[in-house]
N, C-alpha and C positions, 0 to 999 in steps of 0.2 A: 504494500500500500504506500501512496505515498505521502511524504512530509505532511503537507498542507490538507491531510483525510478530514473530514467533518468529526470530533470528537463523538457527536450526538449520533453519528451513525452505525457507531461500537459496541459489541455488545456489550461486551463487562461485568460478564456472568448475568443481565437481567433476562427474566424468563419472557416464554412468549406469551400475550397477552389473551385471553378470552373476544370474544364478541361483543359482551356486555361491556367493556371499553370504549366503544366507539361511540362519539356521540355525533347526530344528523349533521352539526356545522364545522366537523372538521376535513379538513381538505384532505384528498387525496391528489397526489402531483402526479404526471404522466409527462415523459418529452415525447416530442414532436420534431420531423425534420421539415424544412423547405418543400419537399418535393410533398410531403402529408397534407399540403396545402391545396385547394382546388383553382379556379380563375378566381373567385371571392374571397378567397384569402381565409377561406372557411377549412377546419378540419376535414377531409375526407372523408366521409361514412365508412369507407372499405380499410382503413388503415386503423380503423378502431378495434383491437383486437378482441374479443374475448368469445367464450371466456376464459378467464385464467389472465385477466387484466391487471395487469401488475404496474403499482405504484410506491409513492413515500409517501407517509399519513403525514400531517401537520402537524400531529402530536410531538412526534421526535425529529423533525425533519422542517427546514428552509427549502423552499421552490429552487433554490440553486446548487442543493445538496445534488439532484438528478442527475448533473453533470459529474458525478463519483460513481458512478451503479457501473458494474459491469457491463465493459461491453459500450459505453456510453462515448460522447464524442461532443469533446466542447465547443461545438457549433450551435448544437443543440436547444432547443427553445421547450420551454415547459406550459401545460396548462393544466387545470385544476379541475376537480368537479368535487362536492360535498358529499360527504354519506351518504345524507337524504337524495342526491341523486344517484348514486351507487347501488341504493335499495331500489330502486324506481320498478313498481307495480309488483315486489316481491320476487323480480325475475333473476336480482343476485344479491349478491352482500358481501360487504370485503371480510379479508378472513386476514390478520398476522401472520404475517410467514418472513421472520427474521432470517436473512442468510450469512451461515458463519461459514467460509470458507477458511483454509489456509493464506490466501495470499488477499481473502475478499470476504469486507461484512455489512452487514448493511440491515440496525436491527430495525429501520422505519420501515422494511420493506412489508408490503401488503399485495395479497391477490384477489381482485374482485371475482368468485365463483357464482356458479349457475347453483341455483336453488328449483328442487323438485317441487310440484302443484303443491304439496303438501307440508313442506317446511318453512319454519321461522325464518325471519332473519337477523335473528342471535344464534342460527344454528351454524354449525361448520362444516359446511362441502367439504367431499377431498379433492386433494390437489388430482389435478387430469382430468378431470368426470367428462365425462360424452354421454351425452342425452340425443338418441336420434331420434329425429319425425319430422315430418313439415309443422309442424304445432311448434316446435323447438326452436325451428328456423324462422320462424315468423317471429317472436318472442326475440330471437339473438337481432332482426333488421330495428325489431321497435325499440329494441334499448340500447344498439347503437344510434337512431336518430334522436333519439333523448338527450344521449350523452353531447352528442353533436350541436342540438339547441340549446344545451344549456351553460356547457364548460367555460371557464374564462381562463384569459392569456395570463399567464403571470410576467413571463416575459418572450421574445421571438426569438427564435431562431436566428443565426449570424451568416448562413451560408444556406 
C-alpha cells in the first residue's frame, strides 16, 4: 500500500459490521470513468453494474478515498447515491464487505446485493447470488434507472 493510504480505510482489527448499521442518509460512493458518460453527461444505464455493486459507505470513507480501491485509476470521478436509494423498492440492500488483502484493504468497502421477493432489507445476501427470470431482469433495468435519476456527482472525472 502506499505512503499517502487513507488511514480510515484500515482495518485494525475492526469487525465487519451488521445491516442494522446502515442508516437511509449515508452515502455510498461509486467511480465513474469518462467514457461511463453518455452525450448528456448522464451516467450510462449499462455501466451500472449490479448486482454485487460495490462501493465506500460514508460512514468510514471520503468521496476521494475511491481513488485507493483496487484496481482504481486516478482519473477517476466519483458519484454517490444514499441507502434509501440502495434499498429502492426492496430490490437490494448494501451489505459490509471489508476487504483485507495482503498488499490491499479497504474496511469502507460495501456490496449492494439482490434481495429475494421475500426478504428484508436488514437481511444479508451472499456474495455472487444469481437470480434468473425475466421478473429479475426487469427488477435489475428499474433499479439501475433509479440509480441513474437519482445519484449525485461528488466530483468528475479528469480524463
Amino acid at each position: 500500500m502506499e505512503n499517502n493510504y487513507p488511514v480510515n480505510l484500515l482495518i485494525n482489527g475492526r469487525p465487519k459490521l451488521s445491516n442494522d448499521y446502515f442508516d437511509d442518509n449515508h452515502k455510498l460512493y461509486h467511480s465513474y470513468k469518462k467514457d461511463d458518460l453518455d452525450d448528456n453527461g448522464k451516467i450510462k444505464e449499462e455501466t451500472i453494474r449490479f448486482p454485487d455493486f460495490s462501493c465506500n459507505w460514508s460512514l468510514f470513507s471520503k468521496p476521494k478515498d475511491i481513488l485507493f480501491r483496487e484496481n482504481g485509476h486516478k482519473a477517476d470521478g466519483c458519484y454517490s447515491i444514499t441507502v434509501l436509494v440502495s434499498r429502492f423498492n426492496k430490490i437490494a440492500t448494501p451489505v459490509h464487505d471489508p476487504i483485507n488483502k495482503d498488499d490491499f484493504q479497504n474496511y469502507a468497502h460495501v456490496e449492494v446485493r439482490l434481495l429475494k421477493k421475500d426478504e428484508d432489507t436488514h437481511f444479508e445476501p451472499p456474495k455472487n447470488r444469481k437470480i434468473n427470470g425475466e421478473f429479475y431482469k426487469s427488477l435489475k433495468r428499474e433499479y439501475r434507472r433509479n440509480i441513474r435519476r437519482l445519484y449525485e456527482v461528488e466530483f468528475e472525472p479528469t480524463e
